[in-house]
N, C-alpha and C positions, 0 to 999 in steps of 0.2 A: 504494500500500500504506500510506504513510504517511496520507492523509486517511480510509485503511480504518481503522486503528487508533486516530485520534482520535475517530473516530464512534462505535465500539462506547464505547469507555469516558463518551464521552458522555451516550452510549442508558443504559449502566447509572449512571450517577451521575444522572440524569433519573427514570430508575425508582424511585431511593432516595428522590432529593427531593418528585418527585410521589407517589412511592407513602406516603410520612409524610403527607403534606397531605391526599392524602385520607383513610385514615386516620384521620386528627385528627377532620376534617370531617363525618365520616358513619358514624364510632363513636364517639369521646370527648366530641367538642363535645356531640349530642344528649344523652347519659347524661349528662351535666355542666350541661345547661341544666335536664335533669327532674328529677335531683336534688338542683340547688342546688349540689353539691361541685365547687368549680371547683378545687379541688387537686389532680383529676386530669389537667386541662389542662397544670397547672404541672407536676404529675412525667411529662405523656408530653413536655414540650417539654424537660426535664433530661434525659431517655433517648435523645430526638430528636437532639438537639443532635452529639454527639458524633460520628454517623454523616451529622448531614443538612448541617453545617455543612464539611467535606470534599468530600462529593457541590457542593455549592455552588461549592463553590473549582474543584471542578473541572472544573464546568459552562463555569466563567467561562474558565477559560482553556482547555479544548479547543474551547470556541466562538470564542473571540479567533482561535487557532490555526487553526480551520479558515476564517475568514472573510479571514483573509490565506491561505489555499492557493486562494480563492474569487476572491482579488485585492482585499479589502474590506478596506485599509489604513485606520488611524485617520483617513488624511486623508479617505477616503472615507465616514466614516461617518453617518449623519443626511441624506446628503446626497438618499437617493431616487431615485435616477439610473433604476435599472432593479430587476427583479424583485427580487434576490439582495437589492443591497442594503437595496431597503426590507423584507425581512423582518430582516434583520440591526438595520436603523437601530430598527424597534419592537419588537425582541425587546430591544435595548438599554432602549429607552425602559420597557420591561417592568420587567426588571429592575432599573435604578434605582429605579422603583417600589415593586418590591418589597422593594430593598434601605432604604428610605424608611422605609416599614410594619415591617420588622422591626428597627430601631433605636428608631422610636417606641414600640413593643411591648416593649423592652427597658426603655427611658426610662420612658416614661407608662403603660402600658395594666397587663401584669404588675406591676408595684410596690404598683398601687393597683386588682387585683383584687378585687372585690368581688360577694355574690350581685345585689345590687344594681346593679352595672355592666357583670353579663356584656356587655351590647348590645355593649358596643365591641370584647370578645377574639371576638364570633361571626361579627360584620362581619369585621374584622381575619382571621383564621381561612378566612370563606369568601369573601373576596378574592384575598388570596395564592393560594389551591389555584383562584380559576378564573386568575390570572396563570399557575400555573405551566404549566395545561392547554393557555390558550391558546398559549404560549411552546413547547410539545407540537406542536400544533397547526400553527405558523408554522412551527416546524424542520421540519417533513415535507413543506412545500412547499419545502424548496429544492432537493429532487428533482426537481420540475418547474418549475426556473428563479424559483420565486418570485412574489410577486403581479404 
């Protein structure tokens, strides 16, 4: 019951997270790139924020959570051993990733948005959302034991 309840709240803190990214991705980015105004980037990511950054948090640790009820202890992780694990080890690997991209994005990329430099918030933008889909993607095989 316990690994029932961290899942669900999983599934929905996943749903918020992917569901903003794509979102972002495949309504504001487009209108944002045709009309030049990347301001709308920056106020869906201020709106985003508040809801997407919680959903995050608590991706990370009902996935921690559930990867020790899996038996995928820190000592174990990266390590590949078997199925479970390696989705675990490159859903990690994901995530730091993505945790990467959105620090620089913090740092470098918004600061010094420009109509000029979209290139980098649309990369950025449609990286993260294929991370998050794949990281979708990986958690659903660990129903069937994993790669």
């Amino acid at each position: 019951m316990y690994h029932h309840f961290l899942l669900i709240i999983h599934l929905l803190a996943a749903t918020v997270w992917i569901g903003g990214h794509l979102i972002l991705a495949t309504r504001y980015l487009p209108e944002a790139i045709k009309t030049k105004d990347l301001d709308k980037l920056k106020t869906f990511k201020d709106k985003f924020e508040p809801i997407g950054m919680p959903s995050l948090i608590a991706l990370v640790i009902t996935g921690i959570l559930m990867a020790y009820d899996y038996d995928v202890t820190i000592t174990k992780w990266f390590s590949f051993s078997n199925g479970i694990e390696k989705v675990i080890s490159i859903k990690l690997i994901l995530f730091i990733t993505s945790l990467t991209l959105a620090i620089s994005a913090q740092l470098f990329i918004f600061p010094k948005l420009t109509p000029k430099r979209y290139h980098y918030v649309t990369i950025l933008i449609i990286v993260v959302t294929l991370i998050a889909i794949s990281m979708l993607v990986l958690g659903s095989l660990i129903r069937l034991g994993g790669l």
